[in-house]
C-alpha positions in Angstrom: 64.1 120.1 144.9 67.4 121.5 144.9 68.9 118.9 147.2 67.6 116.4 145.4 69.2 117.2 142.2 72.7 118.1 144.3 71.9 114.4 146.0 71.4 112.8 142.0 74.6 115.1 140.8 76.6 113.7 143.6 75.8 109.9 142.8 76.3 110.6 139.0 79.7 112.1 139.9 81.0 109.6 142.6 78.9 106.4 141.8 80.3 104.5 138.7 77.5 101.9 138.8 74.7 104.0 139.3 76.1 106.7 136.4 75.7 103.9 134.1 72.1 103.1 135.3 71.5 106.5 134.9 72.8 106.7 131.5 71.2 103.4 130.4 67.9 103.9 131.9 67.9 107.3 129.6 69.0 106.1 126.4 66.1 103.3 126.6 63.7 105.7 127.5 64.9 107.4 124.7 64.8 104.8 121.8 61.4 103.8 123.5 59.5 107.1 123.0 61.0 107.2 119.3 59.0 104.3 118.4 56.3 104.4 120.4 54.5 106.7 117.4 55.0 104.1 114.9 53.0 101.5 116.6 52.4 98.3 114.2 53.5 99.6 111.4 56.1 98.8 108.7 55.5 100.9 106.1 58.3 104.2 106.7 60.8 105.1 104.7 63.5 102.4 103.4 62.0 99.7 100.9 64.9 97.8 102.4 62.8 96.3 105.4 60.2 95.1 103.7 63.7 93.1 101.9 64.2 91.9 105.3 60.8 91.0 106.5 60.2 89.2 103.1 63.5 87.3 103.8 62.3 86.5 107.0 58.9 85.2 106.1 61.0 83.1 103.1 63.0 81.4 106.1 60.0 80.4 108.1 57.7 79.9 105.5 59.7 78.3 102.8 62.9 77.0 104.4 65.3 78.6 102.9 67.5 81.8 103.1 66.6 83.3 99.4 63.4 85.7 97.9 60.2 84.0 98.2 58.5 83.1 94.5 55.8 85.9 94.4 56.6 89.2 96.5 55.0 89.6 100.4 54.7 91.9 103.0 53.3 95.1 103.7 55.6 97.5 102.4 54.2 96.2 98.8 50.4 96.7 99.7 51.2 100.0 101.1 53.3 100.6 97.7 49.9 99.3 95.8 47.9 101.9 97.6 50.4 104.8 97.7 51.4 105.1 94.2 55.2 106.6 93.5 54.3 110.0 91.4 55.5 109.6 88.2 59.5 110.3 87.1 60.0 109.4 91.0 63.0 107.0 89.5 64.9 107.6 86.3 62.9 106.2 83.3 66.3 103.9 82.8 65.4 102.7 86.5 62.0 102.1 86.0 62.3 99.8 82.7 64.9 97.8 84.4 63.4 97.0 87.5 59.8 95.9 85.3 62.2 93.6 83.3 63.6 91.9 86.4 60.3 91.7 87.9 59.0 89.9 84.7 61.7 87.8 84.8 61.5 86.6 88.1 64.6 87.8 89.6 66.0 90.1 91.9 68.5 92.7 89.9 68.4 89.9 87.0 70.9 88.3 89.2 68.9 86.1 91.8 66.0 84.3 91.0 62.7 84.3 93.0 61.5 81.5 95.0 64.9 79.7 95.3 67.9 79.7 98.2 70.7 81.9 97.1 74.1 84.1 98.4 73.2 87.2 98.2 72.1 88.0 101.8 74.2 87.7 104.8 72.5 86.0 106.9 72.3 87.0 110.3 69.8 89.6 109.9 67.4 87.7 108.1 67.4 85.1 111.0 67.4 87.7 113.6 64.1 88.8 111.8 62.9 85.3 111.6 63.4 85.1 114.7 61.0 88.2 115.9 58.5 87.2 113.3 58.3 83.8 115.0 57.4 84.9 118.4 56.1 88.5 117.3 53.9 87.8 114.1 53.0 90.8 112.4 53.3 92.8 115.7 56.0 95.5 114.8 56.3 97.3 117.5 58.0 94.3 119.6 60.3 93.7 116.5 61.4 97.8 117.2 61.6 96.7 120.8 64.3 94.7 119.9 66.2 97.4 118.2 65.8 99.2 121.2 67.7 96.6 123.3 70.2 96.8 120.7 70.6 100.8 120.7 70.9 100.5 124.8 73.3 98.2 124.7 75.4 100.0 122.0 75.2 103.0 124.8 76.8 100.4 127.5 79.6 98.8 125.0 80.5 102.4 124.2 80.8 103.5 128.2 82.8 100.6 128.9 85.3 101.2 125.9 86.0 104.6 127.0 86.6 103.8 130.8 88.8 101.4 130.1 90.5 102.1 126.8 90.9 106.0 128.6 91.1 105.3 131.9 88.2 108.6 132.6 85.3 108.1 133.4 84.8 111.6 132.2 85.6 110.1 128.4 83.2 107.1 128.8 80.4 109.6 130.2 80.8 112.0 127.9 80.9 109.3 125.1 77.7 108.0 126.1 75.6 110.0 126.5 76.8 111.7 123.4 75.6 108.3 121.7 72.1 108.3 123.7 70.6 111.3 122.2 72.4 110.7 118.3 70.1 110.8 116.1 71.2 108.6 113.7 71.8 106.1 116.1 68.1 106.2 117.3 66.4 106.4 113.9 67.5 102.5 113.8 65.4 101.9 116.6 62.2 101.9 114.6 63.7 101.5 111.3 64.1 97.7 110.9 66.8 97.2 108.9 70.4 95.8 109.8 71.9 98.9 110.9 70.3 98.4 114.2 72.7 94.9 114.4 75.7 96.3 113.0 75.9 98.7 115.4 75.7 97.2 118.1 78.5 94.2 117.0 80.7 96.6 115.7 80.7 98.0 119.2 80.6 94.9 121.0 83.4 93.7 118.7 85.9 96.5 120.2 84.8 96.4 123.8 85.8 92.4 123.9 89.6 94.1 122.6 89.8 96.2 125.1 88.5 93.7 127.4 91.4 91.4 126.1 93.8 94.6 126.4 92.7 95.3 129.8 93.0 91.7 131.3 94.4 89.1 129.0 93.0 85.9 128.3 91.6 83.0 126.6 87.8 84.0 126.9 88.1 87.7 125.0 90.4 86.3 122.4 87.9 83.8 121.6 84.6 86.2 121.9 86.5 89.0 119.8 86.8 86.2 116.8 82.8 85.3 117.7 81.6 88.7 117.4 83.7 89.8 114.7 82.2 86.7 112.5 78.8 88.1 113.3 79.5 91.6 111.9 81.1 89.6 108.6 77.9 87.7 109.1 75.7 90.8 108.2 77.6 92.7 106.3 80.4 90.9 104.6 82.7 92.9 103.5 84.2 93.7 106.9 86.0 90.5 106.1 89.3 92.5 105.2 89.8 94.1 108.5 89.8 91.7 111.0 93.4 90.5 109.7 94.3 94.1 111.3 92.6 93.1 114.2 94.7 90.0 114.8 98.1 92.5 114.2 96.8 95.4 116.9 96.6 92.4 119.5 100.0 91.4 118.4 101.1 94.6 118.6 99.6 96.2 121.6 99.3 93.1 124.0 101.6 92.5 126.7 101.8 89.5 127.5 103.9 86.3 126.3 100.7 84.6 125.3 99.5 87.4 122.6 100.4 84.9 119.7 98.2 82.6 121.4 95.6 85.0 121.9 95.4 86.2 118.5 95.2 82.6 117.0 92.2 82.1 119.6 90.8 84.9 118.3 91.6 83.8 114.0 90.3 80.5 115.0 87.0 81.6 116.9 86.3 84.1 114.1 86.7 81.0 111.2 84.6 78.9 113.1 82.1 81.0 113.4 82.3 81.9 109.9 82.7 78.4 108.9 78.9 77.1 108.7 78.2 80.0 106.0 80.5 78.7 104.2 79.7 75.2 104.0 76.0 75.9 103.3 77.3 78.1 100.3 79.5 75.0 99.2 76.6 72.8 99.4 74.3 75.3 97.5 76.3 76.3 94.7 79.2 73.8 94.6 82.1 76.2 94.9 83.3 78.2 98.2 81.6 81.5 98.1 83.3 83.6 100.9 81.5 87.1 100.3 78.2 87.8 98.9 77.3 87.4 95.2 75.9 91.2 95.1 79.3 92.5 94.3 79.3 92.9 91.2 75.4 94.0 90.8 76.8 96.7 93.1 79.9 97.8 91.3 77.5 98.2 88.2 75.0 99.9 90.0 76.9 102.9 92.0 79.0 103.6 89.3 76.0 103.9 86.6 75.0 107.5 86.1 72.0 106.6 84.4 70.7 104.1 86.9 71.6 105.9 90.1 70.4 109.8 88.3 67.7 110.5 91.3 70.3 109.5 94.3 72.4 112.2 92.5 70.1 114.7 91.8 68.5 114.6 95.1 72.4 115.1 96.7 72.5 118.3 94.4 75.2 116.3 91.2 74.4 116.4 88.0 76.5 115.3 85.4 76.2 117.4 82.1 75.0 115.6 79.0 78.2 115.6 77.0 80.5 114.4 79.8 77.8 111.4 79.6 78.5 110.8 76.2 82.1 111.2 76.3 82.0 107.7 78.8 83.4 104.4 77.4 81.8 101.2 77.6 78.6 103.2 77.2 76.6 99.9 76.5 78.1 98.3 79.4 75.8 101.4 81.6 73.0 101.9 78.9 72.1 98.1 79.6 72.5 95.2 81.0 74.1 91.6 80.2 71.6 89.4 78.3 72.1 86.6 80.8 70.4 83.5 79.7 68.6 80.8 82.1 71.6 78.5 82.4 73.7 81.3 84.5 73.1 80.9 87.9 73.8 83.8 90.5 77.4 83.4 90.4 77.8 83.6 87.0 76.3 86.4 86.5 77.8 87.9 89.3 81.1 87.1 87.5 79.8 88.8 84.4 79.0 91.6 86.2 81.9 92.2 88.1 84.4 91.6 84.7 82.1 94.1 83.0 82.5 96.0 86.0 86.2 96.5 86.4 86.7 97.2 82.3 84.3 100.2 82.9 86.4 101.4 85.5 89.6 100.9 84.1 88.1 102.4 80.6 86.6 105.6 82.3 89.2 106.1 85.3 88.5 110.0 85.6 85.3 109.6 85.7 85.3 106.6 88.7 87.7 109.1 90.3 85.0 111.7 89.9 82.5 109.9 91.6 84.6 107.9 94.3 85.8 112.1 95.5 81.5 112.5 95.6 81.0 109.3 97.5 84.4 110.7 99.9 82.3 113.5 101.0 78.7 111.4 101.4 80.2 109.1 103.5 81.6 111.8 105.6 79.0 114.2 105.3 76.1 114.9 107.3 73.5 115.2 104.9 71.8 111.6 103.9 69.5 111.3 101.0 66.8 111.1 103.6 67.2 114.1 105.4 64.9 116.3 103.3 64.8 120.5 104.6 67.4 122.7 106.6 65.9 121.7 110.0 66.4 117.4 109.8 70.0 118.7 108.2 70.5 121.0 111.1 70.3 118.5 113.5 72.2 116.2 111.8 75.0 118.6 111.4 74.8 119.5 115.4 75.1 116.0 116.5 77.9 114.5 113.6 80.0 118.1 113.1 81.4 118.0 116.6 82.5 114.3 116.2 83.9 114.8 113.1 86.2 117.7 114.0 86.6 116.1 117.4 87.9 112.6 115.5 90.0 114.7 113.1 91.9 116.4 116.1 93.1 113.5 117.8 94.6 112.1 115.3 97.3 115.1 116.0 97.5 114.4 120.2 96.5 110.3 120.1 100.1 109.3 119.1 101.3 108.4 122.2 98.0 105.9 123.4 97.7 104.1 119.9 97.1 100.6 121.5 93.6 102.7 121.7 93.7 105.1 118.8 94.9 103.1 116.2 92.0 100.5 116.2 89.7 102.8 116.0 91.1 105.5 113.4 91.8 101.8 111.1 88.1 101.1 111.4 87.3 104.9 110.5 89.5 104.8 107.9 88.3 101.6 106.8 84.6 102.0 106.6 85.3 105.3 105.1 87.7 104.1 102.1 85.5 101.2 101.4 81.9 103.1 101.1 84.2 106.0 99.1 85.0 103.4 96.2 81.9 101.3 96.7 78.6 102.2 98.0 78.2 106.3 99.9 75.9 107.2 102.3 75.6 108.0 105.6 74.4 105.0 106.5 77.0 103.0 105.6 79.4 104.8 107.7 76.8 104.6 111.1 78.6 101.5 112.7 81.8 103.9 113.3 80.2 107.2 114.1 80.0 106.2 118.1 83.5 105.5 117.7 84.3 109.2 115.9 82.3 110.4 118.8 84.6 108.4 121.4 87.9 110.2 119.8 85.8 113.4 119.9 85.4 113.9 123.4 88.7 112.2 124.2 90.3 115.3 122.2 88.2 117.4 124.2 88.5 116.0 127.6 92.3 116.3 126.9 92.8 119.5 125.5 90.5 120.6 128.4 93.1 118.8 131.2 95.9 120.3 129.1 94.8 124.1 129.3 93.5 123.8 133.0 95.9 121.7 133.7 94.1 119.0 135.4 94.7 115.2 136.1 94.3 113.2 132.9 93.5 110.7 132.4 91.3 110.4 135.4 90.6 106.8 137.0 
């Protein structure tokens, strides 16, 4: 027994090929027994699949990319059965929602039964997809999402070995990402997060790729895959223009304009068809989704968001309610009429929005500091009791501290920091101002736990005074 673990240690240590096996093999068998309890089923926590699987039916049913006229799937008959106990949602919450329902619309802003902008649409077509060859049969659509996760695991092993040179950082790294938690929840939750994962990651490892041996083929994939991420969650839109500058910065080679117009071109290309279909649809060029402004009046609505924040432990006291401006712009909501079609009241919405703000700046200030430390907290609205938060702390506090350190010793290898603090920083501003959560940030957490045990691998070579980095 003993030689045949010192025979398996001594192959993990020497063999580069076979470590990765190793470390693939376990993170599949990992994401595999994490959904084998669920079985068939759909109905877990997050409404937001049932979203997903509804779009998804709407594509191959109906033809179109929109919400299907009368509400499907099995989230809804597993709602009918299982009842919500009573004050489960803000009255203000509840009232709205029935009104919308009535009306036929989804958040008064889309209409039922009818193609729209509202959803990106690579997820939706991924879940077409699975619901084409897998019907009803769950389990194979989390199989999926466990490709995904394992291939997250090797995008992340590759970064670090060759953004680090160690193979001590890309170890580390990965396996680090096999057992997360969070990372492995999306495995049998069937919601985006699975995807954006695993793009944002694929996104970076084609840089480094294009870093690491310059040419026409990772310019063009990094603008591919970066169009995909925009593709499912739009609003990433705003950092690939950063993107384009770290390859201008940080490649070195005469060809880097060229390479970075590859990569502009690729990623508009890719983007391109969206936006035709948009034109098509609604007549005008629609370059992110029409929820913006839906969203802007939702996270910043007191009322309509009360059991998010009560449930994080905020509660706002009755008079500082009062004392709001534009209280009727959160104690209802526009009076659209039929003519306005999804961007119009997306308009409205976003206009309304922005005086709200601007009338109650403290107040958006307030909140913006609350979503800060959501987004980089480890405690989601999910994880209910001090054991879930436990773990959640064990696996994320290390990365955070680990990601906050090197920004103090990566100064001197920022062709590799600096992309991936941007991102950080990025996801982290964005979700602050807009929308908190936990899972929002996900897509960069393997990247916080990258700079984590970089800072440690380092700090460890420094005080032992070992080789570092080590090819």
């Amino acid at each position: 027994m003993r030689k045949t673990l010192r025979r398996f240690y001594d192959v993990f240590i020497l063999d580069d090929k076979k470590r990765l096996q190793y470390i693939l093999i376990f993170a599949f068998a990992l994401r595999l027994l994490s959904i084998l309890p669920h079985g068939n089923g759909i109905v877990v926590p997050y409404r937001d699949q049932n979203t997903y699987y509804s779009l998804a039916r709407c594509i191959v049913d109906d033809g179109y990319l929109g919400i299907p006229s009368e509400p499907r799937g099995p989230y809804l008959e597993h709602r009918e059965e299982h009842k919500r106990p009573e004050g489960f949602y803000p009255t203000f919450h509840d009232s709205l929602a029935a009104v919308w329902d009535e009306q036929g619309y989804l958040y008064g802003v889309v209409k039922w039964g009818e193609p729209n902008s509202f959803f990106e649409p690579l997820y939706p077509l991924l879940s077409a997809a699975m619901y084409i060859v897998f019907g009803d049969n769950f389990f194979f659509w989390r199989l999926v999402h466990v490709l995904l996760g394992t291939l997250l695991v090797y995008f992340i092993y590759d970064i670090g070995r060759r953004a680090f040179k160690d193979w001590r950082i890309a170890t580390f790294a990965a396996l680090w990402v096999s057992v997360y938690p969070h990372a492995i929840f999306y495995s049998w939750i069937l919601m985006s997060e699975a995807l954006l994962l695993v793009l944002l990651a694929a996104g970076f490892w084609a840089y480094f790729r294009l870093l690491d041996k310059p040419s026409w083929f990772w310019a063009v994939l990094l603008g591919v895959i970066f169009a995909g991420f925009t593709l499912t969650r739009s609003f990433i839109i705003a950092f690939f223009p950063f993107v384009v500058l770290f390859m201008l910065l940080f490649l070195k080679v005469r060809k880097r304009w060229l390479y970075a117009g590859l990569a502009l071109l690729a990623y508009c290309l890719t983007f391109s068809p969206w936006l035709i279909r948009n034109y098509l649809l609604q007549d005008q060029f629609v370059l992110l989704s029409s929820r913006g402004g839906y969203n802007i009046w939702m996270r910043n609505n007191p009322y309509f968001i009360e059991d998010e924040l009560r449930a994080m432990g905020v509660e706002f006291s009755p008079e500082k309610l009062d004392n709001l401006n534009c209280r009727e712009y959160i104690l209802g909501y526009p009076e659209f009429t039929p003519e306005q079609g999804e961007l119009e009241r997306n308009e409205i919405l976003t206009r309304r929005g922005i005086e709200y703000i601007r009338g109650n700046i403290g107040f958006f200030l307030e909140l913006s500091w609350i979503r800060f430390k959501w987004t980089i907290g480890y405690k989601g609205i999910g994880l209910q009791g001090p054991l879930l938060s436990g773990i959640s702390l064990l696996f994320y506090g290390p990365a955070l501290f680990g990601f906050i350190v090197s920004i103090f010793i990566g100064w001197r290898r920022l062709a590799v920091t600096l992309p991936l603090w941007s991102v950080v920083g990025y996801f982290v501003l964005f979700y602050s101002l807009t929308h908190e959560g936990l899972r929002y940030r996900l897509p960069v957490d393997p990247f916080m736990i990258l700079l984590a045990v970089f800072s440690a691998v380092y700090l460890y070579c420094k005080v032992r005074k070992k080789t570092f980095p080590l090819y």
